[in-house]
C-alpha positions as CSV (number, residue, x, y, z in Angstrom):
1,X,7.5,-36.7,17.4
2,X,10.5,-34.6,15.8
3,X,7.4,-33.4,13.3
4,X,5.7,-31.6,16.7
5,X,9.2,-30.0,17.5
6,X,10.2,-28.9,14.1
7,X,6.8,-26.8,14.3
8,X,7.4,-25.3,17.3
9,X,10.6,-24.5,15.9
10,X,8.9,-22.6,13.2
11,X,6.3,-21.1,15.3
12,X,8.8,-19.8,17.7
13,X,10.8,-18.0,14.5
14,X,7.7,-16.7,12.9
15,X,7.3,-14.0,14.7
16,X,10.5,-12.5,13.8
17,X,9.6,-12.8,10.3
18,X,6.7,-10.5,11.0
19,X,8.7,-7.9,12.5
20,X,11.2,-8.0,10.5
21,X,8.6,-7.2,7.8
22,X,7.2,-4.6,10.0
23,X,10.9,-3.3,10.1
24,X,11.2,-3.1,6.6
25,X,8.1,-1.4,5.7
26,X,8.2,1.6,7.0
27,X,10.9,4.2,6.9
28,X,14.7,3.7,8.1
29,X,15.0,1.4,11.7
30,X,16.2,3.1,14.7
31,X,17.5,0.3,16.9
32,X,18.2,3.2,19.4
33,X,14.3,3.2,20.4
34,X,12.8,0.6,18.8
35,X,9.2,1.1,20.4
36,X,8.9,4.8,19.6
37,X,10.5,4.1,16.2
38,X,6.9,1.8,15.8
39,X,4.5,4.3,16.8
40,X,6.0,6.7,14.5
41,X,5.3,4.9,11.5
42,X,3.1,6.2,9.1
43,X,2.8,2.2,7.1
44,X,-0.2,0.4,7.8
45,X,1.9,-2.1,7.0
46,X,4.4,-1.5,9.2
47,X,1.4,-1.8,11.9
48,X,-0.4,-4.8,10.9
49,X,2.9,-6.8,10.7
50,X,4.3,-5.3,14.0
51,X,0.6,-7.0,15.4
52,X,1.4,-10.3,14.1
53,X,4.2,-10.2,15.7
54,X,3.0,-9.5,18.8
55,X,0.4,-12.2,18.0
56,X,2.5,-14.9,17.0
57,X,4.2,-14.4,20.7
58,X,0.8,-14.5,22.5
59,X,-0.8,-17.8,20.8
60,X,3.1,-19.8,21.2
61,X,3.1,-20.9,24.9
62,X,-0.4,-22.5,24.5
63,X,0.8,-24.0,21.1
64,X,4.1,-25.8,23.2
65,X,1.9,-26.8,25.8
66,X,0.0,-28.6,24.5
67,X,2.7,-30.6,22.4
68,X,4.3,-31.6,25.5
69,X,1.0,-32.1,27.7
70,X,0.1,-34.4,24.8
71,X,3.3,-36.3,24.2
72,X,3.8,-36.5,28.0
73,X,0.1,-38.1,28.2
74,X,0.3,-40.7,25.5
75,X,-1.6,-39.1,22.9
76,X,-0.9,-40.7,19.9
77,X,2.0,-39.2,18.1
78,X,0.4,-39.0,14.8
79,X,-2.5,-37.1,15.9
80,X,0.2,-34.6,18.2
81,X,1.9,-34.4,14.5
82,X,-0.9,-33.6,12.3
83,X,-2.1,-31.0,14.7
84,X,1.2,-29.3,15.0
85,X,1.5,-28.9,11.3
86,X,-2.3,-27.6,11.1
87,X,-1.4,-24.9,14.1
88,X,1.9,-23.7,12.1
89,X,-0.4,-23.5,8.7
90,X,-2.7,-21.6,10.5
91,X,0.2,-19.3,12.1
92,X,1.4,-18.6,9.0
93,X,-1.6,-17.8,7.3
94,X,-2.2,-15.6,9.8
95,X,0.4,-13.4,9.5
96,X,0.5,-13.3,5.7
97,X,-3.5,-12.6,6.3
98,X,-2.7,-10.1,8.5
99,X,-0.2,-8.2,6.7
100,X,-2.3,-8.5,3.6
101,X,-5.1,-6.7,5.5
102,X,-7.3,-10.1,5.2
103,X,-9.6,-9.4,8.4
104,X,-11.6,-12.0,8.1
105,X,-9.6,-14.8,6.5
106,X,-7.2,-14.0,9.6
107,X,-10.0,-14.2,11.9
108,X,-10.8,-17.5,10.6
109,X,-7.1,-19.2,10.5
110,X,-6.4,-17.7,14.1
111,X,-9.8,-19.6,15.1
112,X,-8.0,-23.1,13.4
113,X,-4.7,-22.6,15.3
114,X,-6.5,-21.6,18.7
115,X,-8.3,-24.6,18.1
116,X,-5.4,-26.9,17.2
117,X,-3.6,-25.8,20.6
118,X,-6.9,-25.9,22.6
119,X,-7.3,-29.7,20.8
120,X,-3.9,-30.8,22.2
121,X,-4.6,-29.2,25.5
122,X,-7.3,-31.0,25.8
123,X,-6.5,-34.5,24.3
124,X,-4.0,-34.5,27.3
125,X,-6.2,-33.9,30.0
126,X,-8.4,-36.5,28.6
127,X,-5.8,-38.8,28.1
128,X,-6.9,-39.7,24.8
129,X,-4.5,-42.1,23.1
């Protein structure tokens, strides 16, 4: 199972990666207002990364859940494994997708990791060993 947790490990720091890439691309930080500081960018950059940030919070709770709904229900853990690593692919390829202005190739890796969650989610209330 440690594969599952190191993943949510990772998913948990990625969105710090993105905004500290946000951070970085536009002009100097001013930890003084953060929030303002982002609206006042200029960077698309700056914005895109600052998104997948804020995405990378919104698709984590699901993503734990279902980890633990499934461990708790006896899925098996190889299955709980190879799902976990294809939702933190996905969660990185969406950021680097975002960030690289990739609409639609982020599009398509968000629907993956939503689906990897949603998969694990569902597993568990299915009981599916």
């Amino acid at each position: 199972m440690s594969i599952a947790y190191w993943c949510i490990l990772i998913t948990a720091l990625l969105p710090y990666l993105w905004v500290t890439i946000a951070k970085r691309s536009g002009e100097r930080y001013n930890n003084r207002a953060p929030r303002e500081w982002q609206t006042r960018q200029d960077n698309p950059r700056s914005h895109r990364a600052h998104a997948a940030h804020l995405n990378g919070f919104e698709s984590f709770p699901a993503f734990v859940a279902g980890v633990l709904m499934a461990q708790l229900a006896g899925v098996d853990p190889a299955t709980i494994s190879l799902l976990a690593i294809v939702f933190t692919a996905a969660r990185v390829l969406h950021g680097v997708f975002y960030i690289a202005n990739q609409a639609a190739l982020r599009s398509l890796v968000w629907v993956v990791g939503f689906a990897s969650a949603l998969a694990l989610i569902v597993m568990a209330a299915l009981k599916i060993a």
